[in-house]
HTML snippet that shows the backbone in 3Dmol.js (N, CA, C, O; Angstrom):
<script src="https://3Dmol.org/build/3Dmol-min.js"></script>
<div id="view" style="width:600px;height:400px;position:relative"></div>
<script>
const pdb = `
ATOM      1  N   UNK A   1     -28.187 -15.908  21.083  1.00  0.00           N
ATOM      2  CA  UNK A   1     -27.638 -14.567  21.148  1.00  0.00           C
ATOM      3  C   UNK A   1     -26.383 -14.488  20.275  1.00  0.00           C
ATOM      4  O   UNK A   1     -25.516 -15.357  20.377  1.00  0.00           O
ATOM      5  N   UNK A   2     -26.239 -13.238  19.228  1.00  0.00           N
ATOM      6  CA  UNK A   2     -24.844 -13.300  18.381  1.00  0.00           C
ATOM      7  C   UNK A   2     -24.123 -12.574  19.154  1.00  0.00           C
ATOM      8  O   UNK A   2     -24.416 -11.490  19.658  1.00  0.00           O
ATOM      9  N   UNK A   3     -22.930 -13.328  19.272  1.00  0.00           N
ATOM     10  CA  UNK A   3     -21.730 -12.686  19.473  1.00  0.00           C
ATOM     11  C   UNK A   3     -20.872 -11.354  18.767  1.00  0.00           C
ATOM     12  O   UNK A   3     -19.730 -10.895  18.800  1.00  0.00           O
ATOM     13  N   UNK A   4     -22.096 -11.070  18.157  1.00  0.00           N
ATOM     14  CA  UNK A   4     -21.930  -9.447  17.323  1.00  0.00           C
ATOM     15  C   UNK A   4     -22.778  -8.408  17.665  1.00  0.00           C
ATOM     16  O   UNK A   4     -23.774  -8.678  18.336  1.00  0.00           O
ATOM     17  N   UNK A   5     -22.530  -7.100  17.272  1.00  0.00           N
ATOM     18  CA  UNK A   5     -23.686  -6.668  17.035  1.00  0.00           C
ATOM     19  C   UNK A   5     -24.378  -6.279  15.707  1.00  0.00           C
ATOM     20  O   UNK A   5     -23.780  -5.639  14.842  1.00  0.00           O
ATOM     21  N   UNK A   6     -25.322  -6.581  15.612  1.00  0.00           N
ATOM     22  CA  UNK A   6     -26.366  -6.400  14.053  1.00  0.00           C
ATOM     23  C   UNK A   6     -26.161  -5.545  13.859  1.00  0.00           C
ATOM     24  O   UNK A   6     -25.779  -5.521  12.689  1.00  0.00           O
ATOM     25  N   UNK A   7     -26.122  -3.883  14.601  1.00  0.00           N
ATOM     26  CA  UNK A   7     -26.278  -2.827  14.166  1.00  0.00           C
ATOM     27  C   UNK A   7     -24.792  -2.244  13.832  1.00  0.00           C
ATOM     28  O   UNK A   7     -23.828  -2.091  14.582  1.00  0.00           O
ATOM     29  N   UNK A   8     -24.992  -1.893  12.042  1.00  0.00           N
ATOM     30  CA  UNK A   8     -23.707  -1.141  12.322  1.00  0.00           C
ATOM     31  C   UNK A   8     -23.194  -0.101  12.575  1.00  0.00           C
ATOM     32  O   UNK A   8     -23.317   0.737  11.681  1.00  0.00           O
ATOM     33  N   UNK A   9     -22.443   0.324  13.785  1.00  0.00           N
ATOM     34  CA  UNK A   9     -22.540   1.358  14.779  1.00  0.00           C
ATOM     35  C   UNK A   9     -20.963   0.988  15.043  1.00  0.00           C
ATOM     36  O   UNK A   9     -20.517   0.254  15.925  1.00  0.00           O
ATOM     37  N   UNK A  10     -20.253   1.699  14.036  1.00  0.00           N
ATOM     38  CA  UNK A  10     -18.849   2.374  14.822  1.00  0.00           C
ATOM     39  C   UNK A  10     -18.173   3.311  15.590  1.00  0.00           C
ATOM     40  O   UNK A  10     -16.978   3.488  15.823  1.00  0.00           O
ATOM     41  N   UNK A  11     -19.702   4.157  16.108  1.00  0.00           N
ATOM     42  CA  UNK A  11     -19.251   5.263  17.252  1.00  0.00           C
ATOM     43  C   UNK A  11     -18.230   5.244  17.912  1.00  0.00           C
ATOM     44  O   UNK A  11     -17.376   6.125  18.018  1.00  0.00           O
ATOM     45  N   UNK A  12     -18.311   3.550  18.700  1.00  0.00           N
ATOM     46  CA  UNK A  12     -17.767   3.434  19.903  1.00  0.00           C
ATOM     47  C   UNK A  12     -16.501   1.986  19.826  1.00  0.00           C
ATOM     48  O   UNK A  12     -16.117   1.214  20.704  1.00  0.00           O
ATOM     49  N   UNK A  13     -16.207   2.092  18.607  1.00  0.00           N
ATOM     50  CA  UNK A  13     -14.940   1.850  17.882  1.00  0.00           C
ATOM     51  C   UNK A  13     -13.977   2.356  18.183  1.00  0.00           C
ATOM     52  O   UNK A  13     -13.860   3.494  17.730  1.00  0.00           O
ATOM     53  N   UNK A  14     -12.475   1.689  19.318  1.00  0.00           N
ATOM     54  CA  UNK A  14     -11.505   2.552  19.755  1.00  0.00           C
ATOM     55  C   UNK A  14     -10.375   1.745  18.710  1.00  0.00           C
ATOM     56  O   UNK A  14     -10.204   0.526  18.726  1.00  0.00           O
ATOM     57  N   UNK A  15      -9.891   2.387  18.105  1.00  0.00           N
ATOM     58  CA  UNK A  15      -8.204   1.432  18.321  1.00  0.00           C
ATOM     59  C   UNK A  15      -7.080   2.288  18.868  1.00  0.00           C
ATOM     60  O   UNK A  15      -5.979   1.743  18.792  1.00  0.00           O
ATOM     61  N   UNK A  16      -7.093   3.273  19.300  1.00  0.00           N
ATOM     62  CA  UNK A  16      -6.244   4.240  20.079  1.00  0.00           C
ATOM     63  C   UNK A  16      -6.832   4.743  21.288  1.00  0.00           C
ATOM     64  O   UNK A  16      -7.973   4.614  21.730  1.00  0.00           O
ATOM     65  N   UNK A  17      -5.720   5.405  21.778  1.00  0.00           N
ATOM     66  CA  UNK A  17      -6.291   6.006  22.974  1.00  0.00           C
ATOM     67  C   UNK A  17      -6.564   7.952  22.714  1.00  0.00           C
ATOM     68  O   UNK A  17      -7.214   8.565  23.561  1.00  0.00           O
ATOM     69  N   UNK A  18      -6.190   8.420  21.928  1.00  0.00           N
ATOM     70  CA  UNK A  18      -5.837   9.694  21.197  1.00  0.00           C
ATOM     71  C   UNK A  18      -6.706   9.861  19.902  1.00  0.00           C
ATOM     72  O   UNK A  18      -7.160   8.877  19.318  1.00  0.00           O
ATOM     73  N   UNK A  19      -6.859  10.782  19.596  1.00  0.00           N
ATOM     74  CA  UNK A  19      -7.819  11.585  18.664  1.00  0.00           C
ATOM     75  C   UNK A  19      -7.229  11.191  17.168  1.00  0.00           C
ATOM     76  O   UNK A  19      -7.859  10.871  16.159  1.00  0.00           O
ATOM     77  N   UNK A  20      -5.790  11.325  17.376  1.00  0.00           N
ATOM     78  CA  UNK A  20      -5.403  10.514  16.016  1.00  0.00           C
ATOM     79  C   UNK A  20      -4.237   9.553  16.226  1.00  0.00           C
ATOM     80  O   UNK A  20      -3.103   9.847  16.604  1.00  0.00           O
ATOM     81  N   UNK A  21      -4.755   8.271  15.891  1.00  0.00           N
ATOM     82  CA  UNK A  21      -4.126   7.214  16.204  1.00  0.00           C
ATOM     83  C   UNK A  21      -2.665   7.582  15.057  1.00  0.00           C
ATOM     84  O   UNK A  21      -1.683   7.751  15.780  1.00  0.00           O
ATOM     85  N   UNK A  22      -2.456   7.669  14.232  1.00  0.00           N
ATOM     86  CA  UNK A  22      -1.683   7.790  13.095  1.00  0.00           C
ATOM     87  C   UNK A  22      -0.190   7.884  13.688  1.00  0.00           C
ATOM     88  O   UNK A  22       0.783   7.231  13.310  1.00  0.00           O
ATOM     89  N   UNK A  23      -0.256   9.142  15.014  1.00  0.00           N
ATOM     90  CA  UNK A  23       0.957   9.584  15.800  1.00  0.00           C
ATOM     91  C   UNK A  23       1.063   8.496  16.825  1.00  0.00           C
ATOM     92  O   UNK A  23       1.939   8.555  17.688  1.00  0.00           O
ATOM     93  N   UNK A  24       0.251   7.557  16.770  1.00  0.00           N
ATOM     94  CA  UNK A  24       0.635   6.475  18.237  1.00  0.00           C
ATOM     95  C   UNK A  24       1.160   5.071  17.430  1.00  0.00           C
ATOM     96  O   UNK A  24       1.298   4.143  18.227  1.00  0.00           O
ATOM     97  N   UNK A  25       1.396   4.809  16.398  1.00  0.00           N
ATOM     98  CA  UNK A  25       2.467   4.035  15.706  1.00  0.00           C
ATOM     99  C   UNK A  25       3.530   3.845  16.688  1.00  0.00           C
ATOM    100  O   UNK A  25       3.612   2.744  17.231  1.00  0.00           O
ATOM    101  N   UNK A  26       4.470   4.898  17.031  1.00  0.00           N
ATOM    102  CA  UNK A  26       5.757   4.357  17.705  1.00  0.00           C
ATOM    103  C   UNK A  26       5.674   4.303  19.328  1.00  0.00           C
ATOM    104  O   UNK A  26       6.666   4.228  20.052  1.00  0.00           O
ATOM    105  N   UNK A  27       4.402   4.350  19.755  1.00  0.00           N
ATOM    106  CA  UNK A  27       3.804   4.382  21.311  1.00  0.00           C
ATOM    107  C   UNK A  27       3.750   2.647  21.166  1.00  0.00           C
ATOM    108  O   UNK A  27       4.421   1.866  21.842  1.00  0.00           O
ATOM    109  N   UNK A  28       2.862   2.323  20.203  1.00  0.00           N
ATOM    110  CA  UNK A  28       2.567   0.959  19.943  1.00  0.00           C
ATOM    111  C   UNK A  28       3.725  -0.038  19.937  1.00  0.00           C
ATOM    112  O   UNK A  28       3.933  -1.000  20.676  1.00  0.00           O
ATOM    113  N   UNK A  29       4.576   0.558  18.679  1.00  0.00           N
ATOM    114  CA  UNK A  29       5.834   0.048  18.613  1.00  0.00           C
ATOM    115  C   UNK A  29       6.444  -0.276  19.541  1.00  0.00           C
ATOM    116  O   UNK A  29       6.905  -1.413  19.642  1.00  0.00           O
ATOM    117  N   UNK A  30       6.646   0.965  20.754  1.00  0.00           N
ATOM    118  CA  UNK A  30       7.684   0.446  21.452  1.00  0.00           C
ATOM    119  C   UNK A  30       7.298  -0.460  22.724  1.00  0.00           C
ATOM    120  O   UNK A  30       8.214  -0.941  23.390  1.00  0.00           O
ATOM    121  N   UNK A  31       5.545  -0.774  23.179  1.00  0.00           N
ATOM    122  CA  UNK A  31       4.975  -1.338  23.595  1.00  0.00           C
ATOM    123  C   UNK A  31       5.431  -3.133  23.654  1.00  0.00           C
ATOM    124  O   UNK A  31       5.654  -3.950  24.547  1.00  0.00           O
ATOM    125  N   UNK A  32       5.400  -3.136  21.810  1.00  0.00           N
ATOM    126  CA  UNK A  32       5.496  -4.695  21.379  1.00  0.00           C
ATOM    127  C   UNK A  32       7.168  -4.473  21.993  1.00  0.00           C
ATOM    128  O   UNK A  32       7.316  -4.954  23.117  1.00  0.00           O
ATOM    129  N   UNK A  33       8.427  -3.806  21.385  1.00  0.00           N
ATOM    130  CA  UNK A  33       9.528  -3.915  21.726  1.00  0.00           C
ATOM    131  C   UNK A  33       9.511  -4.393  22.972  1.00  0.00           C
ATOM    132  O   UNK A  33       9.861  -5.525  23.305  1.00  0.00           O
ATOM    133  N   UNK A  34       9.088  -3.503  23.698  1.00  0.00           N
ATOM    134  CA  UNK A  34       9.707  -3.936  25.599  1.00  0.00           C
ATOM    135  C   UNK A  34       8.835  -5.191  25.800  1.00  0.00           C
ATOM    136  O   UNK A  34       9.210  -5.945  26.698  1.00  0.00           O
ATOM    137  N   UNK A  35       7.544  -5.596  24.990  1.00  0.00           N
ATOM    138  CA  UNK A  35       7.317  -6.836  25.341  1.00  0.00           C
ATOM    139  C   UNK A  35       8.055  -8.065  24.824  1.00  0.00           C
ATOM    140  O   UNK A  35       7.947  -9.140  25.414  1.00  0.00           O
ATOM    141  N   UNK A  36       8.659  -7.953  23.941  1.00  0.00           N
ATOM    142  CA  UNK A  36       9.458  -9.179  23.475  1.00  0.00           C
ATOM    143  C   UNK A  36      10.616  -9.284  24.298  1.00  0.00           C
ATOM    144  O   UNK A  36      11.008 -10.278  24.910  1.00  0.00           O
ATOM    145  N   UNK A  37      11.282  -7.784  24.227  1.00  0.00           N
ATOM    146  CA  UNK A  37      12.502  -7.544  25.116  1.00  0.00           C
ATOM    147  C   UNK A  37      12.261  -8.906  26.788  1.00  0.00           C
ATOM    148  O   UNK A  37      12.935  -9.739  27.394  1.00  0.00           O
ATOM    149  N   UNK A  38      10.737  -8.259  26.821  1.00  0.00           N
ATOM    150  CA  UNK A  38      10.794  -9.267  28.701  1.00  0.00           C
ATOM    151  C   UNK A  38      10.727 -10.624  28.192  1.00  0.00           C
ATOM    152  O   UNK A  38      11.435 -11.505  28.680  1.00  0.00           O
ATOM    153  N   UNK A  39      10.169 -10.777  27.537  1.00  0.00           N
ATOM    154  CA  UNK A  39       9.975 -12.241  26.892  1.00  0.00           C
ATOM    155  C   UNK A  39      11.280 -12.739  26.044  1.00  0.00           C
ATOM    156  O   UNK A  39      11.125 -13.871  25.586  1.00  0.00           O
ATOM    157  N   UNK A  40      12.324 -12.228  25.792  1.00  0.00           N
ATOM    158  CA  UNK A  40      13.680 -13.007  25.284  1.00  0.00           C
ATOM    159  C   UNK A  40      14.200 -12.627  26.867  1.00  0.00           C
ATOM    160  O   UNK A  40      14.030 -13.765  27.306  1.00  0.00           O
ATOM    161  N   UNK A  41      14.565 -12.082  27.711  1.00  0.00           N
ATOM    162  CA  UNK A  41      15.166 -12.000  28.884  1.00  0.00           C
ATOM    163  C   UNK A  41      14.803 -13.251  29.832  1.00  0.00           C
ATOM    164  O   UNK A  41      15.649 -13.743  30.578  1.00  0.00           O
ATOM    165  N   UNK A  42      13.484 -13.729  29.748  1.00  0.00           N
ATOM    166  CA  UNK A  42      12.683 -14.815  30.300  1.00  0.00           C
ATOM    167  C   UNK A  42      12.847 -15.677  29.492  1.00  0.00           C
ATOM    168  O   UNK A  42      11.909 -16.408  29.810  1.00  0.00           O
ATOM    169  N   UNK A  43      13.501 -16.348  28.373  1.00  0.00           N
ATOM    170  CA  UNK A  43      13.439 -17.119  27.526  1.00  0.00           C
ATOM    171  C   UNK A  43      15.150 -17.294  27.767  1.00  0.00           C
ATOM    172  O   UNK A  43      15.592 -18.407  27.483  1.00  0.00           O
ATOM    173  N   UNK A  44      15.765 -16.648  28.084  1.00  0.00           N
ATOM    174  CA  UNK A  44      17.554 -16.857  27.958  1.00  0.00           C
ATOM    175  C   UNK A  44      17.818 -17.093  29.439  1.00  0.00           C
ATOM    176  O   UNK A  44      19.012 -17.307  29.647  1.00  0.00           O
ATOM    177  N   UNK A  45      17.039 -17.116  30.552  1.00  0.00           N
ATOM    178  CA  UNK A  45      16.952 -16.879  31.606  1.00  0.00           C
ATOM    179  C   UNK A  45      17.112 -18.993  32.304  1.00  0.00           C
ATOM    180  O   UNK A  45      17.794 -19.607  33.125  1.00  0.00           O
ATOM    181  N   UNK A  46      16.176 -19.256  31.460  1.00  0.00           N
ATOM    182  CA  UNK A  46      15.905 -21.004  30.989  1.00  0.00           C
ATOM    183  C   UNK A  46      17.068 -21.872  30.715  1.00  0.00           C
ATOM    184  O   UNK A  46      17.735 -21.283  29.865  1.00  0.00           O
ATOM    185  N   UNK A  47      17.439 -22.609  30.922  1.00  0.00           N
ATOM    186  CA  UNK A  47      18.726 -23.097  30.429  1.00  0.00           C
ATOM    187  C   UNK A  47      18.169 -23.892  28.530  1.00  0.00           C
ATOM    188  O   UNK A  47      18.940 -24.029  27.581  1.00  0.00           O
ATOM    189  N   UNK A  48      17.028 -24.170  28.548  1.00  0.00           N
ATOM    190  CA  UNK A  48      16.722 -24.883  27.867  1.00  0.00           C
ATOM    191  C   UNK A  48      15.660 -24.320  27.415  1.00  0.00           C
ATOM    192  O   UNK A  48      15.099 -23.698  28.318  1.00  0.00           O
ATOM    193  N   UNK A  49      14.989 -24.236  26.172  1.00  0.00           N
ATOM    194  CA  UNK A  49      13.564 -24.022  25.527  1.00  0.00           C
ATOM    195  C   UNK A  49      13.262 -24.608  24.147  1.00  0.00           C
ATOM    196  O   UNK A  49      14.209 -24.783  23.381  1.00  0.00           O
ATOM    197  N   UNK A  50      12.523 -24.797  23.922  1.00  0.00           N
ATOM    198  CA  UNK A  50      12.015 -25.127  22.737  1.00  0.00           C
ATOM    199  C   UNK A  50      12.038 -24.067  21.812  1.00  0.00           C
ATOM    200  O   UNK A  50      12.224 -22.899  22.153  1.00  0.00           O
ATOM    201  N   UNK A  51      11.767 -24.612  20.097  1.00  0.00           N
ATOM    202  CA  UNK A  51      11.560 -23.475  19.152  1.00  0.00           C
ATOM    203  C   UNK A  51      10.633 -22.551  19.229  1.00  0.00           C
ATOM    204  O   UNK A  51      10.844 -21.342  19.324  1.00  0.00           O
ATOM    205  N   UNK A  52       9.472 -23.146  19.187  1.00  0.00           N
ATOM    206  CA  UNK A  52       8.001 -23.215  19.558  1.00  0.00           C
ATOM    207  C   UNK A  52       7.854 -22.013  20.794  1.00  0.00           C
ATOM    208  O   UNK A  52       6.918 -21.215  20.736  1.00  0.00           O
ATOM    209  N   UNK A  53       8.964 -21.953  22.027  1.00  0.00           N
ATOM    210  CA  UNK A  53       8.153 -20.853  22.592  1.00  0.00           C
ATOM    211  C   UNK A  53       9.263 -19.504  22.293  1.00  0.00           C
ATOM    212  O   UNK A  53       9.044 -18.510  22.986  1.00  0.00           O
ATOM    213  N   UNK A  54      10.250 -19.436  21.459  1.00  0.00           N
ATOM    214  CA  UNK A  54      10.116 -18.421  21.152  1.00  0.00           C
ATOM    215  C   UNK A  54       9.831 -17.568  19.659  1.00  0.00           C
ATOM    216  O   UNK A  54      10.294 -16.475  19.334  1.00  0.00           O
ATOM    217  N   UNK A  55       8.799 -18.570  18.796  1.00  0.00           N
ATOM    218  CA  UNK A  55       8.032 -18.219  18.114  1.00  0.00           C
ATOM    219  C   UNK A  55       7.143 -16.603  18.355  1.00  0.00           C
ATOM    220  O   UNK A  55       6.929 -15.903  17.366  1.00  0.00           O
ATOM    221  N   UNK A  56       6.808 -16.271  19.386  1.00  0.00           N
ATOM    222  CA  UNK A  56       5.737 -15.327  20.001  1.00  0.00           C
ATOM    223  C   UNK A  56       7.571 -14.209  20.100  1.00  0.00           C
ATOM    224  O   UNK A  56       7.507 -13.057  19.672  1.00  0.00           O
ATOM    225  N   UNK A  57       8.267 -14.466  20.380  1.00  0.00           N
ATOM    226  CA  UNK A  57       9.224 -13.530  20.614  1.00  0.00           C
ATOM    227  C   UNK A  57       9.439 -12.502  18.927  1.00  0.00           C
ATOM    228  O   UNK A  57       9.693 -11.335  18.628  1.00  0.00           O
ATOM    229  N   UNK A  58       9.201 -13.573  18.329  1.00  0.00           N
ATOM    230  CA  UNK A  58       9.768 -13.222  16.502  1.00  0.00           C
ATOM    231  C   UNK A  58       9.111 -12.366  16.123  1.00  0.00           C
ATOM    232  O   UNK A  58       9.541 -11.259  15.801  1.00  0.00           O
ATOM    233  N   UNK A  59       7.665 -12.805  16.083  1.00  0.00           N
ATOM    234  CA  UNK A  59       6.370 -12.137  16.175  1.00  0.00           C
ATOM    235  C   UNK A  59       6.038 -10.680  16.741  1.00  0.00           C
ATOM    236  O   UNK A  59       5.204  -9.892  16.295  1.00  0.00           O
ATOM    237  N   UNK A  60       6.898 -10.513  17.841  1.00  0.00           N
ATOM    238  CA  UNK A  60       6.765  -9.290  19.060  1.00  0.00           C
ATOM    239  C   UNK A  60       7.356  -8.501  18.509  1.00  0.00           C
ATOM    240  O   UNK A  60       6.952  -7.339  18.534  1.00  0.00           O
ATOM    241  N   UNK A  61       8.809  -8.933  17.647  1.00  0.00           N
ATOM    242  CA  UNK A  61       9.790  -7.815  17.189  1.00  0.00           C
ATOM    243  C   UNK A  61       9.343  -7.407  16.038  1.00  0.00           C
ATOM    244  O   UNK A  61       9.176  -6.208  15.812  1.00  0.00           O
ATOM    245  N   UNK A  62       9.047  -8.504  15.010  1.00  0.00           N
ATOM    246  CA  UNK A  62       8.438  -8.391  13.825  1.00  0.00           C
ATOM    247  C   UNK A  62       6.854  -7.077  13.297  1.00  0.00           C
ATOM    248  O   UNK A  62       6.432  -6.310  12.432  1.00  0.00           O
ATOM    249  N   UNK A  63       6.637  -7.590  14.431  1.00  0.00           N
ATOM    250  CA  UNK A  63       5.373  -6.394  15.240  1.00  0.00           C
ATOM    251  C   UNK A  63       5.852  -4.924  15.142  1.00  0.00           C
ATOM    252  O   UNK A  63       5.539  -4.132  14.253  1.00  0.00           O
ATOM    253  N   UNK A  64       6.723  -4.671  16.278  1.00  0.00           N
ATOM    254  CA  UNK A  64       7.088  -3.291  16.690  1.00  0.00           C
ATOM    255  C   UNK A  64       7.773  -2.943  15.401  1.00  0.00           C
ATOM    256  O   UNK A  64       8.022  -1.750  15.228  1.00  0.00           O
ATOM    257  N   UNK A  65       8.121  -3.815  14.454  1.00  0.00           N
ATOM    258  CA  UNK A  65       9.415  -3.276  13.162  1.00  0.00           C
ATOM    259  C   UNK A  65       8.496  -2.377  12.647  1.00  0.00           C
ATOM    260  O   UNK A  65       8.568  -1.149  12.660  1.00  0.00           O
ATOM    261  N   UNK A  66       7.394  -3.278  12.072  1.00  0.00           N
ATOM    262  CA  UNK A  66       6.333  -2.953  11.619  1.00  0.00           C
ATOM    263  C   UNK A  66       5.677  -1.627  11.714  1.00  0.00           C
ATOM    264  O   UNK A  66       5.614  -0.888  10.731  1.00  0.00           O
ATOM    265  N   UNK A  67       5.352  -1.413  12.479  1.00  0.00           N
ATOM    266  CA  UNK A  67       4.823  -0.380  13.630  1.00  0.00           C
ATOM    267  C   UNK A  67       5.725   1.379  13.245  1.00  0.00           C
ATOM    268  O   UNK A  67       5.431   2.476  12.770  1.00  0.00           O
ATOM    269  N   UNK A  68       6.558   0.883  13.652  1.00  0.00           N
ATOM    270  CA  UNK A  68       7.766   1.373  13.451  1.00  0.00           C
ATOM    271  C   UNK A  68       8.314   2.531  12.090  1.00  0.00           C
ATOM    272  O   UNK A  68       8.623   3.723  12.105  1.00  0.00           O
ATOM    273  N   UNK A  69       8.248   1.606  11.110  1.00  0.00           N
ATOM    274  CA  UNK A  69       8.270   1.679   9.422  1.00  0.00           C
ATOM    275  C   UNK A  69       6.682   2.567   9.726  1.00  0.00           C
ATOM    276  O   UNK A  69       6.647   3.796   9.797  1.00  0.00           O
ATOM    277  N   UNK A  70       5.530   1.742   9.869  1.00  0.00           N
ATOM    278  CA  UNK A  70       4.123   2.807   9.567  1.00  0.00           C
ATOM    279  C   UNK A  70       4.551   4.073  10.318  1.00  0.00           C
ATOM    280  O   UNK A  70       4.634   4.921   9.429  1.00  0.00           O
ATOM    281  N   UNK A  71       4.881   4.675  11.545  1.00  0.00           N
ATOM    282  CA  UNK A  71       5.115   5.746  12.036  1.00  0.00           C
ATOM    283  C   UNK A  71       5.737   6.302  10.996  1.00  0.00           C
ATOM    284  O   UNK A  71       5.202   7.288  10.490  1.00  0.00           O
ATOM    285  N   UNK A  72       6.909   5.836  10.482  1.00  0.00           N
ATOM    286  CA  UNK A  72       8.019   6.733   9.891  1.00  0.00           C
ATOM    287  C   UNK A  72       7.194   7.408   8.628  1.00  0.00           C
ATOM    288  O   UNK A  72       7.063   8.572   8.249  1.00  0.00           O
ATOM    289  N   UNK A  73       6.593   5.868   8.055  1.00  0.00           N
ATOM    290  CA  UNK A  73       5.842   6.732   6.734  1.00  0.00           C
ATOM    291  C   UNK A  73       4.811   7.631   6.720  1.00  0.00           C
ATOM    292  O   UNK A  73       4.372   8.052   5.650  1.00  0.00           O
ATOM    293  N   UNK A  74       4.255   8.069   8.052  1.00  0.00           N
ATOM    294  CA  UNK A  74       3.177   8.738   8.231  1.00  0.00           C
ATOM    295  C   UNK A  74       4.125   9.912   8.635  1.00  0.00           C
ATOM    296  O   UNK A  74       3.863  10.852   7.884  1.00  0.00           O
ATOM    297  N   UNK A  75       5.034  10.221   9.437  1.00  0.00           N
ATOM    298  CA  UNK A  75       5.766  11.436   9.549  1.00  0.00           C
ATOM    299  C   UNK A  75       6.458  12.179   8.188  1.00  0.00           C
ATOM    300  O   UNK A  75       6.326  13.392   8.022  1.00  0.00           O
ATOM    301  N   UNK A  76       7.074  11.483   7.406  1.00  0.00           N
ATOM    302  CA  UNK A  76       7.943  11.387   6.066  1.00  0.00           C
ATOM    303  C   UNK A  76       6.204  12.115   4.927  1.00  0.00           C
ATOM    304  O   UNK A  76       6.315  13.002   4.081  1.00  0.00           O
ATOM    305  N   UNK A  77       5.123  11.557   5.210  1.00  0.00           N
ATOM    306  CA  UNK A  77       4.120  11.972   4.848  1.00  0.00           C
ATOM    307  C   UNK A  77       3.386  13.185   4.853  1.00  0.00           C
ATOM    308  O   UNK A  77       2.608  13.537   3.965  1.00  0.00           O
ATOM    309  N   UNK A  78       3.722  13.948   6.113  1.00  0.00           N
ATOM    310  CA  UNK A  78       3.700  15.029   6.954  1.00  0.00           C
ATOM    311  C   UNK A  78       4.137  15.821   5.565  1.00  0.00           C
ATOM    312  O   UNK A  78       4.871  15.557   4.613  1.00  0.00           O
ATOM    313  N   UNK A  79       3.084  17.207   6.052  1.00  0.00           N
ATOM    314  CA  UNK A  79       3.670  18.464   5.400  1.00  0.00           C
ATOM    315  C   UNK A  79       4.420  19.276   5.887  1.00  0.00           C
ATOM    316  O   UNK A  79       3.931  19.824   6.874  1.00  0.00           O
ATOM    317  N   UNK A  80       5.483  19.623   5.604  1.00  0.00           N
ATOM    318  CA  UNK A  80       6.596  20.617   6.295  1.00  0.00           C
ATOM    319  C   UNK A  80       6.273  21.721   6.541  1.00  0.00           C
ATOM    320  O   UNK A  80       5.697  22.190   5.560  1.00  0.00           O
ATOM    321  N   UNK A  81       6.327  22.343   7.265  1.00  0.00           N
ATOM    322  CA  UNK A  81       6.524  23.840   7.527  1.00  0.00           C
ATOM    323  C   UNK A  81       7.792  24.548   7.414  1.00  0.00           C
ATOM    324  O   UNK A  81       8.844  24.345   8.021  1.00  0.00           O
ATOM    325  N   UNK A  82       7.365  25.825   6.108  1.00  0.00           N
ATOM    326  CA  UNK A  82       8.840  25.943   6.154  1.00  0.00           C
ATOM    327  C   UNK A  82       8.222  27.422   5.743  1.00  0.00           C
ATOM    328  O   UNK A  82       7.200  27.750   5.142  1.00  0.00           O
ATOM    329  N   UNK A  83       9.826  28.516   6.626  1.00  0.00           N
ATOM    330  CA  UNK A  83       8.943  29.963   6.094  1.00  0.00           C
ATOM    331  C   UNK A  83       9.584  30.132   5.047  1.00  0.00           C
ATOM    332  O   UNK A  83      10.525  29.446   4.648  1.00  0.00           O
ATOM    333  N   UNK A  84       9.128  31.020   4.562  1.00  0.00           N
ATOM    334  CA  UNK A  84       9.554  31.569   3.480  1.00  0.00           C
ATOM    335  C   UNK A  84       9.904  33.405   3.761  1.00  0.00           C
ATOM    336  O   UNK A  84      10.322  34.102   2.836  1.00  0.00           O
TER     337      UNK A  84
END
`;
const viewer = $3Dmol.createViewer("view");
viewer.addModel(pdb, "pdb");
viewer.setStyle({}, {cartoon: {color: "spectrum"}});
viewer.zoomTo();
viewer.render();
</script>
């Protein structure tokens, strides 16, 4: 049995929860934020840790930056409304 499916059928293809993912950039963003946020609070919490586990912390922020910047450029992208 493949661990795929043969047919290609992206109907039921989510990566959002919303009709247009484009505006959920800084939903995402701030998702990864508060997750690193718990994960350096739990990491300083330790008297002691290794490099190694807060590797995944770097990653978390590095993430939401990310995230972050794509929102902005998709708003900045946006057509204005303006009257005339």
């Amino acid at each position: 049995m493949a661990f795929y499916d043969s047919i290609d059928n992206t109907s039921n293809f989510v990566i959002s929860f919303t009709t247009n993912p484009r505006q959920d950039f800084g939903v995402f963003a701030k998702g990864y934020f508060q997750a690193a946020s718990a994960l350096t609070e739990h990491l300083l919490a330790k008297q002691r840790f290794s490099d190694y586990e807060a590797y995944p912390v770097v990653f978390l922020y590095r993430q939401s930056f990310e995230l972050y910047l794509k929102g902005l450029l998709y708003v900045i992208d946006r057509p204005i409304l303006c009257q005339a």
